[in-house]
ZAFILO-631381 format. One line per 10 residues: number of its first residue (from 1); for each residue x, y, z of C-alpha. Coordinates in Angstrom, 1 decimal. Layout:
BEGIN
NUM> X:Y:Z  ...
This chain:
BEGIN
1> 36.3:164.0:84.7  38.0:162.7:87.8  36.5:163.4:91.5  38.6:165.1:93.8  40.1:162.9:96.5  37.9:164.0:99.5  35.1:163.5:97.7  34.6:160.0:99.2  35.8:161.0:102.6  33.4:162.1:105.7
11> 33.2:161.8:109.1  30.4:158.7:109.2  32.3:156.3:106.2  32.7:153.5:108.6  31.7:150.0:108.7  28.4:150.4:110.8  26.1:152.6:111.0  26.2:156.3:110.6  25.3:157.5:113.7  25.6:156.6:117.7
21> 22.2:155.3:118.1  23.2:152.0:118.1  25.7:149.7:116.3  25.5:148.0:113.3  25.3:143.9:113.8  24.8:141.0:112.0  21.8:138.9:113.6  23.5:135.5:112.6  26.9:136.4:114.0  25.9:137.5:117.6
31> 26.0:135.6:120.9  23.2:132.6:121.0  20.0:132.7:123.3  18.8:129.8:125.1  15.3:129.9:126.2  13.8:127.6:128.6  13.4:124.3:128.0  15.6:124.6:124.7  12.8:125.5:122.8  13.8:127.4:119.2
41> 11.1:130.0:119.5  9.9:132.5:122.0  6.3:133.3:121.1  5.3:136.8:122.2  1.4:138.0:121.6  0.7:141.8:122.1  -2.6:142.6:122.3  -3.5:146.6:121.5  -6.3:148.3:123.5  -6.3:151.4:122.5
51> -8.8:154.8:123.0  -9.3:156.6:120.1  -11.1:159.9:121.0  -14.1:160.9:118.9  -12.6:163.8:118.0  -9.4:163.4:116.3  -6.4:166.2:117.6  -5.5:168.4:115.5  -1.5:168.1:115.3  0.3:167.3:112.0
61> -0.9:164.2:111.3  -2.9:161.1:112.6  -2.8:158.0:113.8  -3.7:154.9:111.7  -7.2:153.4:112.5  -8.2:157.2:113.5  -11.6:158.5:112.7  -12.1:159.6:109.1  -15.5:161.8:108.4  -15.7:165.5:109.2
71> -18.9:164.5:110.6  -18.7:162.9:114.2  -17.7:159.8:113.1  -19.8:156.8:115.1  -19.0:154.0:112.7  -15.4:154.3:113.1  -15.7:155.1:116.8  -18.0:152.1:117.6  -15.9:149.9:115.4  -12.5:150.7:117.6
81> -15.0:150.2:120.2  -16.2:146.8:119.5  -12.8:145.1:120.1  -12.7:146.7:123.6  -16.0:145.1:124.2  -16.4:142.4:122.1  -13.3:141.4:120.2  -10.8:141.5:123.0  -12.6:139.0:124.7  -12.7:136.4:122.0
91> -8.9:137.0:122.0  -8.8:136.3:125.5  -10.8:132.8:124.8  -8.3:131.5:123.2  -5.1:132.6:124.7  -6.7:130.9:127.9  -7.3:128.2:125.9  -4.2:127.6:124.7  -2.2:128.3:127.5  -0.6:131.5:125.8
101> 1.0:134.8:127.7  0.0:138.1:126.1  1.5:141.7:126.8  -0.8:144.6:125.5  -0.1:148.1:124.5  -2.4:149.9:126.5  -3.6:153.4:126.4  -3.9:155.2:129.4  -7.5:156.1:129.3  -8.7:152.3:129.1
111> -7.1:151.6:131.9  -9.0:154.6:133.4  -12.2:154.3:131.3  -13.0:150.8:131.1  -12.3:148.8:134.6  -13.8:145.7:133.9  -11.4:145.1:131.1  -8.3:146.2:132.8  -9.5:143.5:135.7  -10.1:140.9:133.0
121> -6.0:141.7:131.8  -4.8:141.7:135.4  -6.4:138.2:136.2  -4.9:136.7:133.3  -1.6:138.2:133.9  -0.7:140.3:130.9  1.8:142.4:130.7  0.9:146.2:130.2  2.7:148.3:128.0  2.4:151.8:128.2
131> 1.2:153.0:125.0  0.7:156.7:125.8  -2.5:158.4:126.8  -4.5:158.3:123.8  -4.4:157.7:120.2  -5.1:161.8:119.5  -1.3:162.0:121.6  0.8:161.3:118.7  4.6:162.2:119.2  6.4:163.8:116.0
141> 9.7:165.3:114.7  9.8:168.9:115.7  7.6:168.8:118.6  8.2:170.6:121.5  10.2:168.8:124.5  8.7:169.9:127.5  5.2:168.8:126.0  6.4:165.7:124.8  8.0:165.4:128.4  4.6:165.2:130.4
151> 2.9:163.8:128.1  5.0:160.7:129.0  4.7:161.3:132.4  1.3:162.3:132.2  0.5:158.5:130.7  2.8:156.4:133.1  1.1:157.8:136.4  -2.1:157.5:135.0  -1.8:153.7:133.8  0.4:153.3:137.7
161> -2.3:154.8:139.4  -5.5:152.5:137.6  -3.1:149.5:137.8  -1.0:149.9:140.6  2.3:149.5:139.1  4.7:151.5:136.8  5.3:149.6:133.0  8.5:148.9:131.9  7.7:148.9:128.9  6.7:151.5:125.7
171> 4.9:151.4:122.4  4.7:154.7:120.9  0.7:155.8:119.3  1.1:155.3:116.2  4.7:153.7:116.8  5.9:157.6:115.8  8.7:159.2:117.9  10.5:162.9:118.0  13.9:163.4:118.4  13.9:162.8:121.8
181> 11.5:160.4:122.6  13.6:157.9:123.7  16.3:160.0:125.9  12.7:161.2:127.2  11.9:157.4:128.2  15.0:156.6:129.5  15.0:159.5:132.0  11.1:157.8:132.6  12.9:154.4:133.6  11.4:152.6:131.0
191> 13.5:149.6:130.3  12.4:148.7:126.7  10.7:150.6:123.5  8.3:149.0:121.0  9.1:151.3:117.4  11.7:149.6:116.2  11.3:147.0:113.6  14.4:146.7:112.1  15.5:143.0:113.7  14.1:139.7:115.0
201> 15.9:140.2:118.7  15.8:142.9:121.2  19.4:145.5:120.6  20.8:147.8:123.0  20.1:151.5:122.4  22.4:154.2:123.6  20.6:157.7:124.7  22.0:160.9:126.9  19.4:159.7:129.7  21.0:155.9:129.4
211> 20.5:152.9:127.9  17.1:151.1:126.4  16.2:148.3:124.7  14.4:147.9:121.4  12.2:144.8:121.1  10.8:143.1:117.9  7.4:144.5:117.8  6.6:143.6:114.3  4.6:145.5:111.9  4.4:142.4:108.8
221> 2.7:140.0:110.8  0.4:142.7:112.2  -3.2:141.7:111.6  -4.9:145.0:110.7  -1.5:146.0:108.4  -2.1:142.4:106.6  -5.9:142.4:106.6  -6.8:145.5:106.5  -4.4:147.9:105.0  -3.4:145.4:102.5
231> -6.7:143.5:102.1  -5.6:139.7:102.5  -7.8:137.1:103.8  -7.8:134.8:106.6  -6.0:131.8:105.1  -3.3:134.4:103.6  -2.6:135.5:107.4  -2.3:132.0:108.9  0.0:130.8:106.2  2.6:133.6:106.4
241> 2.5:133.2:110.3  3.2:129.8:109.7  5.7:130.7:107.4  7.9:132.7:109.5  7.6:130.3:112.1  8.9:127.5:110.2  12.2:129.9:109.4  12.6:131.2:113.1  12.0:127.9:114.3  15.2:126.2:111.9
251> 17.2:129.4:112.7  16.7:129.1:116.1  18.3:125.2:115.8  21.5:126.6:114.6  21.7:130.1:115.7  19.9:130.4:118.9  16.0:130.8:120.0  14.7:133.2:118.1  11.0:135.5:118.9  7.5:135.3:116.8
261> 5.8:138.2:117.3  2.2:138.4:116.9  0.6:141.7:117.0  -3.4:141.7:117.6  -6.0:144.0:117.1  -9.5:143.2:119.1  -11.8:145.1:116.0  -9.5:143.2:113.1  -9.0:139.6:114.3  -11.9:139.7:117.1
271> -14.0:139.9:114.0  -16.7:136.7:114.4  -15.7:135.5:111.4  -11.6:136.1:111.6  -11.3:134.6:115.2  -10.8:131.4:113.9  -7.6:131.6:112.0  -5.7:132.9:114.8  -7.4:130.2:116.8  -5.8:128.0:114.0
281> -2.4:129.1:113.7  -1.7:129.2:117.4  -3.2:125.8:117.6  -0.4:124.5:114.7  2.6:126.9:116.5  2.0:125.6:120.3  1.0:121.6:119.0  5.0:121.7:117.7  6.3:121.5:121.4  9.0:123.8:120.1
291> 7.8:127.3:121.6  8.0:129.4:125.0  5.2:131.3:125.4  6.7:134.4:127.1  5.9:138.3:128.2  8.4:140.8:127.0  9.9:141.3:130.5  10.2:137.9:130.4  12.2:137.4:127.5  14.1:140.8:128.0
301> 15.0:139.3:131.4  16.9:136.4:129.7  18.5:138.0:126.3  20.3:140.4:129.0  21.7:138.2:131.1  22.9:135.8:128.5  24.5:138.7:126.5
């Protein structure tokens, strides 16, 4: 039986992508980056601090990491807990240690709920990422735009008014997104959005509001995906991390600097006895001399005025 000739034939059968979002592109064909000091890799370290309420919401689904019982669930809750308290600080030992920037995803009520914390971040520099206003304030397909509207807002003054200055940056809870999440940030002024994980450099987005940029926030080399979700050990993590170092590094020799992201979570690699292999692998990455330890606004900054 022979098709029809239209059958092939519809408005999106293009070379590229299917909708308007932003364009298809090859990462080894674009326009090199330089980053300072010619080094091959930028090295980019998010820490999360997040605030997961006791009691989970009750919208259609729930965040990863969220409590689990019917009962009010303290182990969990003390747990997420621990690495604001305990874990996060470890972190911070080494970073200082090392000489390493860090950015963190922050939600809203830790910057209002635990001060001595958000000092400890603004001394060292970090860069804060909004990160909404909780982990129980979940964004989702279908869900209504005014309420999805202020609860943007409702995170950005509150994280403004506890640190006295507006992010630039987003990282969705639960890195979920509606339909209009980003034209929502764009009319916010946020400059760059966290979801995306479909590349190793930032792209341009196009939305109604304007544009925004999508940076490489990484889910493979996240510690609690790798450790927790999918059980590996310590050793496991530090030799992928090395892995994809090695490649990004020899990539970024012959097609430009590249970014290693590293995405930490205080109550997974905080852990007393998992501190050490992130201790370990960013002894190995900064000992190479080959790396720019950099914020995202940082290494935003350059990509767009080198595009």
């Amino acid at each position: 039986m022979s098709l029809p000739d239209d059958y092939l034939k519809y408005p999106h059968r293009r070379h590229g992508m299917d909708h308007d979002l932003y364009p298809w592109s090859n990462l080894f064909n674009r326009q090199p980056v330089t980053w300072p000091g010619d080094k091959s890799v930028a090295l980019w370290i998010t820490v999360a601090l997040e605030f997961f309420p006791l009691t989970p919401n009750e919208g259609p689904f729930r965040a990863p990491g969220h409590m689990v019982t019917p009962y009010p669930d303290y182990r969990t809750y003390t747990t997420r807990d621990y690495g604001n308290r305990v874990g996060v600080f470890r972190i911070m030992k080494v970073l200082d240690a090392l000489g390493v920037k860090a950015s963190t995803p922050m939600s809203a009520k830790i910057a209002e709920r635990y001060p001595a914390l958000l000092d400890a971040v603004q001394k060292r520099g970090w860069e804060i990422i909004a990160h909404g206003i909780d982990m129980n304030k979940i964004h989702y397909g279908g869900m209504d735009k005014g309420e999805e509207a202020q609860q943007i807002e409702d995170a950005l003054v509150m994280l403004e008014k506890s640190t006295g200055k507006k992010p630039t940056g987003w990282f969705s809870p639960a890195r979920s997104e509606s339909e209009n999440t980003l034209k929502l940030l764009a009319e916010h002024g946020i400059s760059y959005v966290c979801d995306w994980v479909n590349d190793d450099m930032p792209y341009g987005m196009t939305t109604e509001a304007g544009p925004i940029v999508a940076m490489p926030h990484t889910m493979e080399l996240d510690d609690r995906h790798l450790m927790v979700t999918l059980g590996q050990n310590e050793d496991t993590y530090r030799e992928q991390i090395l892995a994809a170092f090695d490649l990004l590094r020899t990539e970024g020799k012959t097609y430009g600097g590249r970014i290693l992201h590293l995405s930490l979570t205080p109550y997974v690699i905080g852990q007393p006895f998992r501190i050490h292999a992130l201790k370990a692998v960013l002894e190995e990455i900064m000992e190479s001399g080959d790396v720019w330890s950099a914020t995202p606004g940082e290494i935003l900054d350059l990509w767009q005025s080198q595009k």
